[in-house]
N, CA and C atoms as an extended XYZ file, in Angstrom:
198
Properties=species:S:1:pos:R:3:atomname:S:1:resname:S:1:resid:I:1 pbc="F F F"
N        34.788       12.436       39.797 N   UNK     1
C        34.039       12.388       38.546 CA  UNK     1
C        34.766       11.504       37.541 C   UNK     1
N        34.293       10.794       36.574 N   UNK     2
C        34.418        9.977       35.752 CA  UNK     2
C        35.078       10.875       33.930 C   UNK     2
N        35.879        9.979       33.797 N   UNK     3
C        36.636       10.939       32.809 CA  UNK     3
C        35.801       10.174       31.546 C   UNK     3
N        35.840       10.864       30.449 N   UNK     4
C        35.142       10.808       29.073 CA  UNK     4
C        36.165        9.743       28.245 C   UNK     4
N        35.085        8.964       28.445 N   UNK     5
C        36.344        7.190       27.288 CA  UNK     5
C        36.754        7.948       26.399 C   UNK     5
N        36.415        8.593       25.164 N   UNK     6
C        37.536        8.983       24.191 CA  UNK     6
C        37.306       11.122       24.205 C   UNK     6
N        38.527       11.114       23.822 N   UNK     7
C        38.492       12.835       23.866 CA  UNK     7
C        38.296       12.955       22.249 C   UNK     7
N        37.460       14.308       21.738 N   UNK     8
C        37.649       14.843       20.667 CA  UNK     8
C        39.053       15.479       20.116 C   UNK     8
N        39.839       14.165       19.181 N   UNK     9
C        41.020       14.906       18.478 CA  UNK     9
C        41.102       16.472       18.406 C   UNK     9
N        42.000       16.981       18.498 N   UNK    10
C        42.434       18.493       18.172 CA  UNK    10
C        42.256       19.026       16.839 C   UNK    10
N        42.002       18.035       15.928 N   UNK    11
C        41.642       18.271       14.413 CA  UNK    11
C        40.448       17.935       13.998 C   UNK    11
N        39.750       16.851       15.063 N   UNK    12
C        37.919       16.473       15.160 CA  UNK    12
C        37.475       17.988       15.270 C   UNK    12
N        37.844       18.977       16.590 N   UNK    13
C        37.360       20.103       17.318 CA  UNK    13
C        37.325       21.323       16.315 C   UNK    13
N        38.318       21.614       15.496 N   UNK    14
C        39.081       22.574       14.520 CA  UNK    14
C        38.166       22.288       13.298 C   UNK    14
N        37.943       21.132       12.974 N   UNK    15
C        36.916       20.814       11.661 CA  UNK    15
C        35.587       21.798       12.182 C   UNK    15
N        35.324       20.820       13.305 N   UNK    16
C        33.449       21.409       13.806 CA  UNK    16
C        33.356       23.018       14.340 C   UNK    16
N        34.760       23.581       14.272 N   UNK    17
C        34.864       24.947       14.937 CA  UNK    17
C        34.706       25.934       13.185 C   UNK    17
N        35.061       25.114       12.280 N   UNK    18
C        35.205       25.738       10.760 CA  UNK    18
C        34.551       26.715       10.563 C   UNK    18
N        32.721       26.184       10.531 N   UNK    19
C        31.933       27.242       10.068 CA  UNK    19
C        31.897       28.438       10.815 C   UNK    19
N        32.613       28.828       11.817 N   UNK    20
C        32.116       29.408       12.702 CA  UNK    20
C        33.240       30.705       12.084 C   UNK    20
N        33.806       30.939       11.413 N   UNK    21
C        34.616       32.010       10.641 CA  UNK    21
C        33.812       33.016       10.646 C   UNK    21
N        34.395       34.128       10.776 N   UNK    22
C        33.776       35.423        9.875 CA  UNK    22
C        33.408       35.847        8.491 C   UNK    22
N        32.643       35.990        7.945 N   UNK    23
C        32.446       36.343        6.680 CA  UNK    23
C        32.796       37.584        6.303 C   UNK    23
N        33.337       37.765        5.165 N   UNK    24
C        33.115       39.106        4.867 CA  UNK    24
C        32.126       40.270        4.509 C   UNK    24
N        31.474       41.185        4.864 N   UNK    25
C        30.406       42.107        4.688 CA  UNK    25
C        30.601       41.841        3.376 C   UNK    25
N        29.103       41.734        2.443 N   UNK    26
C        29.087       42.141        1.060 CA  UNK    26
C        28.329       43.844        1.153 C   UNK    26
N        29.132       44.987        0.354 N   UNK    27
C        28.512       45.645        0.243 CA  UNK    27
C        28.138       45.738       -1.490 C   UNK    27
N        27.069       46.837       -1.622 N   UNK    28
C        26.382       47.671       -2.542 CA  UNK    28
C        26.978       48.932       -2.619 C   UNK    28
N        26.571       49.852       -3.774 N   UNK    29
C        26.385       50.401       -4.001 CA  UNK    29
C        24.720       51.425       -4.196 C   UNK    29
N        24.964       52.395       -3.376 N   UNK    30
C        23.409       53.075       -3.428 CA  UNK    30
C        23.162       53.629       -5.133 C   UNK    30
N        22.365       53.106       -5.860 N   UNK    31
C        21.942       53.585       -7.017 CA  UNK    31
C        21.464       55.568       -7.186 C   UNK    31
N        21.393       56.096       -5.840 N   UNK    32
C        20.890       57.360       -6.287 CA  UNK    32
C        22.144       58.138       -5.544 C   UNK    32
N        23.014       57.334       -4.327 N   UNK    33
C        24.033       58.254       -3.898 CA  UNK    33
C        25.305       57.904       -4.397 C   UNK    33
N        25.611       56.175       -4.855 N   UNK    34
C        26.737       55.906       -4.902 CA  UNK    34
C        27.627       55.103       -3.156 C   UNK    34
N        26.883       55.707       -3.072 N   UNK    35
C        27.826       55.324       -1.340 CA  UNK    35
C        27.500       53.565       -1.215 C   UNK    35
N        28.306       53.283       -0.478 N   UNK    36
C        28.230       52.018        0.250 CA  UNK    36
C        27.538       51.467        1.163 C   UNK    36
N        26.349       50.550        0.471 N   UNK    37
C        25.640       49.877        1.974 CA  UNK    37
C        25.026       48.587        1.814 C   UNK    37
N        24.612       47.925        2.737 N   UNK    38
C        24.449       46.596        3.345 CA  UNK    38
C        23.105       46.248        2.137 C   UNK    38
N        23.060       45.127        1.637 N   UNK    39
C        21.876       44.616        0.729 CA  UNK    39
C        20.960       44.959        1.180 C   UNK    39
N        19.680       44.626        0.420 N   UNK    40
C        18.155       44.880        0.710 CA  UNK    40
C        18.055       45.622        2.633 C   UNK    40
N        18.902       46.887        2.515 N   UNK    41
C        18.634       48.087        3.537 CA  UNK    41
C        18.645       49.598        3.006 C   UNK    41
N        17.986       50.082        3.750 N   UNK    42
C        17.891       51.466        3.276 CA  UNK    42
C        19.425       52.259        3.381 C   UNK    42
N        19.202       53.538        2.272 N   UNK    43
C        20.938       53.856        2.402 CA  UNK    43
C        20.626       54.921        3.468 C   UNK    43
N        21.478       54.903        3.976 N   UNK    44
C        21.349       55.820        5.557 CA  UNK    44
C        21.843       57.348        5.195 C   UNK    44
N        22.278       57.710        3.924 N   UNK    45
C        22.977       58.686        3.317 CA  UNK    45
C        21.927       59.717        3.022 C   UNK    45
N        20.984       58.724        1.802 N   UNK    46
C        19.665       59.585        1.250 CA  UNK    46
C        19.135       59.447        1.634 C   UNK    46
N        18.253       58.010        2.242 N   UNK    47
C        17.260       57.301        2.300 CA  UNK    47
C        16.299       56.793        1.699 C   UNK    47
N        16.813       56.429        0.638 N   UNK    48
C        15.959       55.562       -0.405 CA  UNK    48
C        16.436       54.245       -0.047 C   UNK    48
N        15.485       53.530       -0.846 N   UNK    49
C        15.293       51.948       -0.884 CA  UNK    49
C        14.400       51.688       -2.227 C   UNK    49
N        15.008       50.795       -2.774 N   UNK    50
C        14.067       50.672       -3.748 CA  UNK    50
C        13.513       51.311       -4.768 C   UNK    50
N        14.220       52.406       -4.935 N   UNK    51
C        13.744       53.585       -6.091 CA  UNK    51
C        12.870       55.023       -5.506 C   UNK    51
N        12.777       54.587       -3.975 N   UNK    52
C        11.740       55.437       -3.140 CA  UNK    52
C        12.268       55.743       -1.984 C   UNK    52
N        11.672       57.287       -1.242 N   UNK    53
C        12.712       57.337       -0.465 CA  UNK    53
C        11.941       56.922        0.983 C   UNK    53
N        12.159       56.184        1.486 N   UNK    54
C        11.699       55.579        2.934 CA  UNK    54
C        11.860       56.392        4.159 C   UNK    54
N        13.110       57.005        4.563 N   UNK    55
C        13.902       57.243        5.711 CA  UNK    55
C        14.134       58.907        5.275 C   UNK    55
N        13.323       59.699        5.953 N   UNK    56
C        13.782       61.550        6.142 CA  UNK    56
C        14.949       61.407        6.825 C   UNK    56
N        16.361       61.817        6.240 N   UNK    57
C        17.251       62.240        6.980 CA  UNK    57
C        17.001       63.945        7.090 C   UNK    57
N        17.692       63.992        8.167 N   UNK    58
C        17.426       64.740        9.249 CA  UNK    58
C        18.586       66.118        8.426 C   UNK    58
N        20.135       65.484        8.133 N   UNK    59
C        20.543       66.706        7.945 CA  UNK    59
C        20.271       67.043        6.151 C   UNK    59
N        19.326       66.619        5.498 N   UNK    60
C        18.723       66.706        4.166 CA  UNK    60
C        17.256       67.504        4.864 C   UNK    60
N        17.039       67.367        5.761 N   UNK    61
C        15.725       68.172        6.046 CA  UNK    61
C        15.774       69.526        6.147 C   UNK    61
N        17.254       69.773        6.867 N   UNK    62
C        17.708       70.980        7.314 CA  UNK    62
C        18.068       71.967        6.375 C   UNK    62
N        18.499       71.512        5.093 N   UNK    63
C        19.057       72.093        3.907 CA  UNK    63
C        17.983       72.647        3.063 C   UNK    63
N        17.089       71.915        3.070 N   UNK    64
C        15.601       71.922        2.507 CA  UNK    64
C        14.954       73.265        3.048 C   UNK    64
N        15.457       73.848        4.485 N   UNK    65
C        14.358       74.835        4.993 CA  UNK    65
C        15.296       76.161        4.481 C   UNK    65
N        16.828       75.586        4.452 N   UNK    66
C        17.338       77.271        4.490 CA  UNK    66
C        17.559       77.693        3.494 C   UNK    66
């Protein structure tokens, strides 16, 4: 097989590899629990979104009957 006329520098490769970093999570704050969670998602705590609550958690259901 035929070798490649020029190789990509070690600092060409490292530039084009850049974006490829990790970001850091931005979190929130839940407005009705306080807790910590991911932007425009429901908080997995209460289950609100948006001023409304979307998501029945399960161990808030349980508390509710006894």
């Amino acid at each position: 097989m035929s070798v490649p006329a020029k190789r990509r520098s070690r600092s060409e490769v490292r530039r084009g590899r850049s974006h490829q970093a990790l970001k850091k999570v931005k979190l929130n704050k839940c407005p009705k629990c306080g807790k910590a969670l991911l932007p425009h998602h429901a908080c997995p705590f209460c289950g609100f979104y948006n001023g409304r609550e979307v998501i029945k958690i399960k161990s808030k259901i349980k508390k509710e009957k006894k």
